[in-house]
C-alpha positions as CSV (number, residue, x, y, z in Angstrom):
1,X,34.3,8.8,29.7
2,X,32.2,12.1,29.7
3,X,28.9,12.2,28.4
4,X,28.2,12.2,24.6
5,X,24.7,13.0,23.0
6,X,24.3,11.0,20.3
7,X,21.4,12.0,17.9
8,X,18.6,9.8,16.3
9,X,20.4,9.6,13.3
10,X,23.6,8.6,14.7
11,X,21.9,6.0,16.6
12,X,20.0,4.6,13.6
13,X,23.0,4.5,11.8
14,X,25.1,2.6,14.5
15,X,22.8,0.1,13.9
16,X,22.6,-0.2,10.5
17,X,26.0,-1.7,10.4
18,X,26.3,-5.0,8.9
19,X,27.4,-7.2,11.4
20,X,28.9,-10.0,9.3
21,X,31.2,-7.4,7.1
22,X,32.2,-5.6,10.7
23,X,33.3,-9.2,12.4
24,X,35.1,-9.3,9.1
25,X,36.7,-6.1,9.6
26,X,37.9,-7.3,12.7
27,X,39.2,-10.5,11.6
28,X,37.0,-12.7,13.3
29,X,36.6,-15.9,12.1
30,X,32.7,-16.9,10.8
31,X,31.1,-20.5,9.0
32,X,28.3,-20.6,7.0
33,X,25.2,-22.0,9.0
34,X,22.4,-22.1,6.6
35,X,22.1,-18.5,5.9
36,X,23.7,-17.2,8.9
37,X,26.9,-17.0,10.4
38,X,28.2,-18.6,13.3
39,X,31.3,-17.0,15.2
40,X,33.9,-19.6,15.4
41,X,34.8,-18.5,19.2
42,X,31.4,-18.7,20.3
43,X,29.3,-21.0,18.6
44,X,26.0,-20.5,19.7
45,X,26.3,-17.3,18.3
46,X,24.8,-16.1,14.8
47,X,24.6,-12.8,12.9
48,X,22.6,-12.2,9.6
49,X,23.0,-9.1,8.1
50,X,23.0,-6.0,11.4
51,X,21.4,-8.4,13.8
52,X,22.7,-11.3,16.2
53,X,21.5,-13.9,18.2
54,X,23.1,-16.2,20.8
55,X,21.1,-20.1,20.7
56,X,22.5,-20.6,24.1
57,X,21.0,-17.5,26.1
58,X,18.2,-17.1,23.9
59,X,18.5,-13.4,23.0
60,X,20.2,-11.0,20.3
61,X,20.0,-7.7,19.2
62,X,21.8,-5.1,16.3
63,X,24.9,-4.2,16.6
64,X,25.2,-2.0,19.7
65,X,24.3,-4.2,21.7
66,X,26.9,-6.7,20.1
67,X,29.5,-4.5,21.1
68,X,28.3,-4.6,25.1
69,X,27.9,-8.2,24.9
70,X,30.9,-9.5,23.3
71,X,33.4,-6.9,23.5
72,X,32.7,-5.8,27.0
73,X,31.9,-2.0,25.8
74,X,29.6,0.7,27.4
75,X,27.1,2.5,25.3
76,X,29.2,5.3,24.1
77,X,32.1,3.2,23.5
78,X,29.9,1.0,21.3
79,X,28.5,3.7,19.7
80,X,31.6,5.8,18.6
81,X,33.1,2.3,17.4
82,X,30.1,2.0,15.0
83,X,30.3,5.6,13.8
84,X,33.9,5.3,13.1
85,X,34.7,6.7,9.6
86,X,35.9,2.9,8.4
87,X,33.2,1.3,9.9
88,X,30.3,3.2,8.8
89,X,30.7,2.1,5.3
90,X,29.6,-1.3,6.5
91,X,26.1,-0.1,6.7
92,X,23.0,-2.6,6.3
93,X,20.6,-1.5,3.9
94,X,17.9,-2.5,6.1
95,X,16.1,0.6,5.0
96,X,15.6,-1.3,1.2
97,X,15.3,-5.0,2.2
98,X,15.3,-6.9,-0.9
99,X,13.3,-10.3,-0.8
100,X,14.8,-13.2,0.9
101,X,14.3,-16.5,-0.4
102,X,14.0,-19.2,2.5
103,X,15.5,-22.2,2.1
104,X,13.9,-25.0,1.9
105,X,13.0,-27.4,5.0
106,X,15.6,-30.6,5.3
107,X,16.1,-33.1,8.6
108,X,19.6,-33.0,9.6
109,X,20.8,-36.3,8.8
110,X,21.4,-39.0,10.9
111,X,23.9,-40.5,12.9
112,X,24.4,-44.6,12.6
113,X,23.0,-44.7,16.5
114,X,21.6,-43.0,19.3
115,X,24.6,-43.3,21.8
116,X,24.5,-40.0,23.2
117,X,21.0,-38.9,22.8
118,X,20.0,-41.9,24.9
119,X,22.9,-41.2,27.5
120,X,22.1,-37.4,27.7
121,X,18.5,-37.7,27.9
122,X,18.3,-40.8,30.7
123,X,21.5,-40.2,32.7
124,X,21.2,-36.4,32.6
125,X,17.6,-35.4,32.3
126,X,16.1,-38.7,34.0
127,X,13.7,-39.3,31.3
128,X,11.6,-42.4,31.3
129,X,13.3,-45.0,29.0
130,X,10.2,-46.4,27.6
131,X,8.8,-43.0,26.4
132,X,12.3,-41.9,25.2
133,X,12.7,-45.3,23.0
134,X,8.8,-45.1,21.8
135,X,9.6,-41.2,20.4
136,X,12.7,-42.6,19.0
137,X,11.1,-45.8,17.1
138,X,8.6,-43.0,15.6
139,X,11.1,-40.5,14.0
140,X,10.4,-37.9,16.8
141,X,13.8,-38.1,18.0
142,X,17.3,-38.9,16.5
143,X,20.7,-38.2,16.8
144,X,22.2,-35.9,14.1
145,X,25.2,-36.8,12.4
146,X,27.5,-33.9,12.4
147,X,27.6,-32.3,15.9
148,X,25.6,-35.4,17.6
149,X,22.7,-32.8,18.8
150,X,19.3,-34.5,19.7
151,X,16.8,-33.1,16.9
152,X,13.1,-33.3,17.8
153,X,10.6,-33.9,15.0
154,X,7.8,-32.1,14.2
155,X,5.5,-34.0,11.8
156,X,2.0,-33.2,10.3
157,X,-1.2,-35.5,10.1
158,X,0.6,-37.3,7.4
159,X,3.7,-38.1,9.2
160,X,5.9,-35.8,6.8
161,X,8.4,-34.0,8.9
162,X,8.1,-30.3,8.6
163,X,10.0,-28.5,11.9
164,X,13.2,-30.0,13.6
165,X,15.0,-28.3,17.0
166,X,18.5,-29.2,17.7
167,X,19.7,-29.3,21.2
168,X,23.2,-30.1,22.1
169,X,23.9,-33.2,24.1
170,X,26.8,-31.6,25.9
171,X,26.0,-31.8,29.5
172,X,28.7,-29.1,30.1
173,X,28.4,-25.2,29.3
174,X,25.9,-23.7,27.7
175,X,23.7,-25.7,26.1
176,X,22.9,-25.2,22.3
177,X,19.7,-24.9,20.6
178,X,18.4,-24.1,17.1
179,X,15.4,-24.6,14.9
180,X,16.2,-25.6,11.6
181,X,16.1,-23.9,8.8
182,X,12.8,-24.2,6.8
183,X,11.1,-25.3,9.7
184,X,6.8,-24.8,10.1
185,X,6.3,-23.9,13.4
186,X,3.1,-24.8,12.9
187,X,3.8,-28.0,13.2
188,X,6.8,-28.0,16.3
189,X,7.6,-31.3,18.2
190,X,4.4,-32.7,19.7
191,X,2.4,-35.4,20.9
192,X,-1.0,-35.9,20.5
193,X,-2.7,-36.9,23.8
194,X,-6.1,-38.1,24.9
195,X,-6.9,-35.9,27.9
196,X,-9.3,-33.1,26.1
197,X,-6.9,-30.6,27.4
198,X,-4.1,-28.9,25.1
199,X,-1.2,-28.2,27.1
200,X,2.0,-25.8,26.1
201,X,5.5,-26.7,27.4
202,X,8.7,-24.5,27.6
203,X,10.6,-27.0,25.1
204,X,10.2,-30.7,24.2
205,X,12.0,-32.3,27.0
206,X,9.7,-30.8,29.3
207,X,7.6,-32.3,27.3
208,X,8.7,-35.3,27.8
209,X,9.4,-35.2,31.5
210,X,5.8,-34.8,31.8
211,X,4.7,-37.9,29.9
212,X,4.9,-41.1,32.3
213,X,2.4,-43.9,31.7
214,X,0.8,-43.3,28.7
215,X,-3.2,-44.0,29.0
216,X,-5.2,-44.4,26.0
217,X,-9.1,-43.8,26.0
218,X,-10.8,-46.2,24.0
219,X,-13.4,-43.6,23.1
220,X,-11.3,-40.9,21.6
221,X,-11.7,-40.8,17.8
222,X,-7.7,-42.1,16.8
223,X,-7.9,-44.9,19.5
224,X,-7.3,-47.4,17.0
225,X,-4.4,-46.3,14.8
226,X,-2.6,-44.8,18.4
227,X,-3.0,-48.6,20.0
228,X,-1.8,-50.6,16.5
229,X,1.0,-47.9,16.8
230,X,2.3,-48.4,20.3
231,X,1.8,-51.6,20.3
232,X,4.4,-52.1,17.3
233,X,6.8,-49.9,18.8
234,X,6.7,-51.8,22.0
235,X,5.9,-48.9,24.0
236,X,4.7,-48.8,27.8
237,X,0.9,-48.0,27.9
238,X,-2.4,-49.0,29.4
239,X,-5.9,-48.5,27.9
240,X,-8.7,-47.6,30.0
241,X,-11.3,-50.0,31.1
242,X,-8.6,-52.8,30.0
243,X,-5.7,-53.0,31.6
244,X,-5.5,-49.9,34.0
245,X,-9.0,-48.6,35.8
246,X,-8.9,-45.2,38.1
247,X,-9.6,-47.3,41.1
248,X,-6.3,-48.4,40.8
249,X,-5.5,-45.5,43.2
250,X,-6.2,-45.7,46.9
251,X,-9.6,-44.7,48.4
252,X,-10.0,-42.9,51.6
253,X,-10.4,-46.0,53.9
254,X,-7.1,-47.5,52.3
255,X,-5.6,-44.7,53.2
256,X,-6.8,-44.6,56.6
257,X,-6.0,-48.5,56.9
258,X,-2.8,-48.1,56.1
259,X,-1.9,-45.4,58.8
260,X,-3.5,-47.7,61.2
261,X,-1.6,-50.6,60.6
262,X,1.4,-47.8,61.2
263,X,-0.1,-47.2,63.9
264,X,-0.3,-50.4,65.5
265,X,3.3,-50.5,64.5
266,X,4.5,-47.6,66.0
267,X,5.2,-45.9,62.6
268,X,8.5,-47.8,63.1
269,X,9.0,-51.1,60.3
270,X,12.4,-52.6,58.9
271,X,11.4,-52.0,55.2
272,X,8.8,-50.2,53.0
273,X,7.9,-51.6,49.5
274,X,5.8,-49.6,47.3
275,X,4.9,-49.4,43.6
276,X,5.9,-45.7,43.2
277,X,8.5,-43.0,45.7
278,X,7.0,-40.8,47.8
279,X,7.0,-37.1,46.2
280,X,10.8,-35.6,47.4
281,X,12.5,-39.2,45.7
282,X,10.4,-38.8,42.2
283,X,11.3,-35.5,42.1
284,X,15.0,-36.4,42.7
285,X,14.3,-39.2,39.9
286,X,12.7,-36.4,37.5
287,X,12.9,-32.6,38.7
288,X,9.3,-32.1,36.8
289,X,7.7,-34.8,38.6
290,X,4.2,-33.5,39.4
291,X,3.1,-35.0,42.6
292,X,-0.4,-36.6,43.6
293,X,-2.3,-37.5,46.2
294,X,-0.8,-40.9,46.6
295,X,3.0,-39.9,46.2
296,X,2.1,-36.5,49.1
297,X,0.7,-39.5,51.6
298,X,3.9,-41.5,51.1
299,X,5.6,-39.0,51.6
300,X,4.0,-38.2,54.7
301,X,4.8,-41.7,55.7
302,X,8.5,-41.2,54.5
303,X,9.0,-38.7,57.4
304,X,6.9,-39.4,60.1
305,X,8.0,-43.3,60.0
306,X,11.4,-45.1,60.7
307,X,12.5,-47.7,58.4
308,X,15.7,-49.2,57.3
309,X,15.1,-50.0,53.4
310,X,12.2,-48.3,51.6
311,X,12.2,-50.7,47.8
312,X,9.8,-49.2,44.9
313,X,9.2,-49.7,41.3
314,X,7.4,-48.1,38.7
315,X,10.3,-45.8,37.2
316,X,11.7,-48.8,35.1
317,X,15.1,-47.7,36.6
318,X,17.7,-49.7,38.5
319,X,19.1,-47.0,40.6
320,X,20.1,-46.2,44.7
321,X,19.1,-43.4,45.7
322,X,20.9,-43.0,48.6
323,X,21.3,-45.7,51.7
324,X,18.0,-45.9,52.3
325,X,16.1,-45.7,48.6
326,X,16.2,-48.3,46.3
327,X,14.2,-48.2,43.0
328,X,14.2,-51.7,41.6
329,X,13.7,-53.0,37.8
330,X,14.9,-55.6,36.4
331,X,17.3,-56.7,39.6
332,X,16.9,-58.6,42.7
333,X,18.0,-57.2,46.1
334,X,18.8,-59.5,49.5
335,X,17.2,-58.4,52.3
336,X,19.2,-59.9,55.7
């Protein structure tokens, strides 16, 4: 196709079509989605008045760039198709935008269990069970009812739940995500931790992923009503000064005792037990594993010494990792 110059007005007028009337046009088929509208073809994908925006790939745009997404069109092509004489009566009136009223905040309701949030969540993503079932038992997490997407609770100081994201359980595809309508994003899927530090994740499963053994501080001000809390909701924790101190990790002459007894052993045993994996087998466990000093020296050990069986704990997982690995839970094991 030969180059066409389009002027400003054109352009601004191209996308000032109304999206929703011009899928209409076309005869594609759209549902109601609070006050969007999803494509029936491609569900992740919404349109509200001259603007679009696909949930999976996280981007969108006005109505050119519609075209070139989802009708495979160059510029020009999508740019004559807008101007067409039929079409351009679809415009937006995005130059007069008349008030909208936002509907008001509602939690999806809930399915009867939590089947496939627990299946997608521990089999898929490798989260830890004990911090998945505690977010549960609080109303972080649930299963929705309709599509059986895992919703993630934002709550404020009071408990009342003011945002919810939905993310498909769906381990194939593209995955889909949305924020309900309503939502606060002040107040977005969190947990309030005792380190001092305020850290910012991607989304909340990498939120999760980075939560292991939770350690509460007796001198933080909500030490109280956080320890009554997890302690009804059975969850895994340890309260410094208690029942978990930081000597718990190896010194430097522990370290250097246990490469001597390799040593004396010719950094060849039959098997290895330990309470957590060196660093490459966590991180096969959970891909945002962040590694420490104690995990980096196992490692070490892992491939510098020859062993048969290497047995660890910790994860609260029965799994084999491969012919080698074995994390161990709540089963028992032979060793011949």
């Amino acid at each position: 196709m030969p180059y066409i110059h389009f002027t400003e007005e054109q352009k601004r007028q191209a996308n000032r079509v109304n999206l929703v009337e011009f899928l209409r046009f076309k005869g594609e088929p759209l549902t109601r989605s609070g006050r969007e509208l999803r494509m029936e073809r491609n569900h992740s994908v919404t349109v509200h008045g001259n603007e679009w925006y696909d949930h999976a790939a996280e981007k969108g745009g006005g109505p050119v760039s519609f075209l070139k997404e989802f009708y495979g069109m160059n510029y020009q092509q999508a740019v004559l198709t807008l101007l067409n004489e039929d079409i351009s009566q679809l415009c937006s009136q995005v130059d007069t935008p008349q008030e909208k009223k936002q509907k008001p905040f509602a939690l999806p309701p809930a399915n009867e269990n939590n089947r496939r949030v627990f299946a997608y969540l521990l089999k898929h993503r490798h989260l830890d069970r004990d911090v998945l079932t505690t977010f549960i038992r609080l109303g972080l997490i649930y299963e929705d009812q309709k599509y059986h997407n895992a919703v993630f609770v934002g709550r404020d100081k009071d408990g009342t739940a003011r945002h919810a994201h939905k993310r498909s359980t769906n381990s194939q595809g593209k995955p889909f995500r949305m924020t309900a309508e309503g939502s606060d994003f002040r107040y977005a899927f969190n947990w309030p931790g005792s380190s001092g530090h305020l850290l910012v994740f991607e989304a909340p499963i990498d939120m999760l992923s980075f939560i292991e053994d939770g350690i509460l501080d007796p001198a933080v001000p909500d030490f109280e009503r956080r320890y009554w809390v997890m302690r009804r909701m059975n969850a895994m924790f340890r309260v410094l000064g208690y029942s978990w101190w930081p000597e718990e990790m190896p010194n430097e002459a522990e370290y250097a005792e246990a490469e001597a007894n390799l040593e004396r052993a010719g950094w060849c045993v039959d098997c290895i037990l330990t309470h957590c994996a060196p660093t490459s087998i966590a991180q096969r466990l959970n891909q945002h594993y962040q590694p420490d000093k104690l995990t980096d020296f196992l490692e070490t050990v892992k491939q510098q010494c020859r062993f048969s069986k290497w047995f660890c704990g910790h994860y609260h997982v029965n799994q084999v990792i491969d012919e080698r690995f074995m994390i161990q839970w709540e089963q028992v094991s032979r060793i011949d």
